[in-house]
N, C-alpha and C positions, 0 to 999 in steps of 0.2 A: 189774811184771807183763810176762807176755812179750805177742808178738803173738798169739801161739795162745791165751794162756789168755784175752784180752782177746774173740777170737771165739769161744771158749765159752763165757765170761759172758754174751754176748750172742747167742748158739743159745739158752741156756736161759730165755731171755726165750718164746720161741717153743713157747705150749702152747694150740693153736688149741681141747681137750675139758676144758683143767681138770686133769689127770691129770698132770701134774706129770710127762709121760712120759720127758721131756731132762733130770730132773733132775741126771742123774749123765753128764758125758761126759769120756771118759778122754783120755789125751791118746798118740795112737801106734798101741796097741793096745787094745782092750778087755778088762778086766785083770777076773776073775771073774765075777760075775753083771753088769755094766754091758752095756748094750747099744749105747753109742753110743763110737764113738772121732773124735777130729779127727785126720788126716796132715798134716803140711808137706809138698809137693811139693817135689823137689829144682829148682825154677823159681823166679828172683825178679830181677826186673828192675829197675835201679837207671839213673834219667836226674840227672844232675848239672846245676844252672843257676851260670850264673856266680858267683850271691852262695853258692856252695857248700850252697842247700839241697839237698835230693834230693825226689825223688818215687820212693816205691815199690811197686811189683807183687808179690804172692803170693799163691800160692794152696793151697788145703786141701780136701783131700778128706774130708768128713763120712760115716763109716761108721754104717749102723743096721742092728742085726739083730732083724729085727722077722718077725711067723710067717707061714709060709705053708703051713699043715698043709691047710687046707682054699681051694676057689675063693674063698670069704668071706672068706679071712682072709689071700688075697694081694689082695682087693681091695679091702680097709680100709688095708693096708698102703700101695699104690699111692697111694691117696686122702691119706693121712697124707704119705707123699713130695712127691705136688703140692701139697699144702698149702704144705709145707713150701716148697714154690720161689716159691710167690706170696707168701709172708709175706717173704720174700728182697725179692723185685721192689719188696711196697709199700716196705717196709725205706727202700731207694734211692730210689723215689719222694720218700719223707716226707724224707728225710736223716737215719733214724734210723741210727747205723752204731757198732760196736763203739767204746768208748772206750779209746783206745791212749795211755799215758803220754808225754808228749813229742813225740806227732805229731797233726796233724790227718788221719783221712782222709775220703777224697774222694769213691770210690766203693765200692759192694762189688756183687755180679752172681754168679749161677750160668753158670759156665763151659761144663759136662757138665753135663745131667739126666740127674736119678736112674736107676738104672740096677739088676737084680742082679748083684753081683758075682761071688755065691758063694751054693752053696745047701747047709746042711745036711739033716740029719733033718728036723727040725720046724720050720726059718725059714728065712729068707736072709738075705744082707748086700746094703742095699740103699747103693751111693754116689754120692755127687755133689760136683761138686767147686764152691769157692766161692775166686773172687778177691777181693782184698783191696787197694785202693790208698790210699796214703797220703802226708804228706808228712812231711819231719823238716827 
């Protein structure tokens, strides 16, 4: 399993109404009816210690497009995003953090809050970027 598919198994833990809303998150783009995609940032930072383990940094932009046709329903929307960044926080809090084959990590953090990216017709894309550190 990659690193990214390791924190979308563990985005999709994160369903604060029951609705199963993250159950489908793409990986890149959002590939037909999906609403959520994860990016690899072209970022990732690698510290080497002498007994040649490493510690690594990356980080992922989580894309959601979720509606904003009406003021209600950019501000469900909103509510649903910060949800989403406290459920992040307690995350690290607890030391609940993605399980990555062959590494332990360390920390994870919302880097950027959420933000819109992009607005169509009837939604937006809202993102936020999420680091990831670990060690191997």
């Amino acid at each position: 399993m990659t690193v990214s598919g390791a924190v979308i198994n563990w985005l999709k833990t994160f369903d604060p109404q029951g609705s199963g809303a993250m159950k489908r998150i793409d990986t890149d783009l959002m590939h037909g009816n999906v609403d959520y995609a994860l990016v690899k940032e072209p970022v990732r930072n690698v510290k080497k210690s002498v007994t040649g383990d490493q510690t690594i940094t990356e980080h992922y932009t989580l894309q959601a497009r979720l509606p904003t046709i009406t003021n209600t329903d950019s501000v469900e929307s909103s509510e649903f995003m910060e949800a989403l960044e406290q459920w992040v926080e307690e995350c690290e809090d607890r030391k609940e953090y993605p399980d990555i084959p062959n590494a332990t990590v360390t920390a994870i953090a919302i880097t950027t809050p959420f933000y819109v990216g992009s607005t169509e017709q009837d939604n937006s894309i809202y993102q936020m970027t999420i680091s990831i550190v670990y060690e191997k």
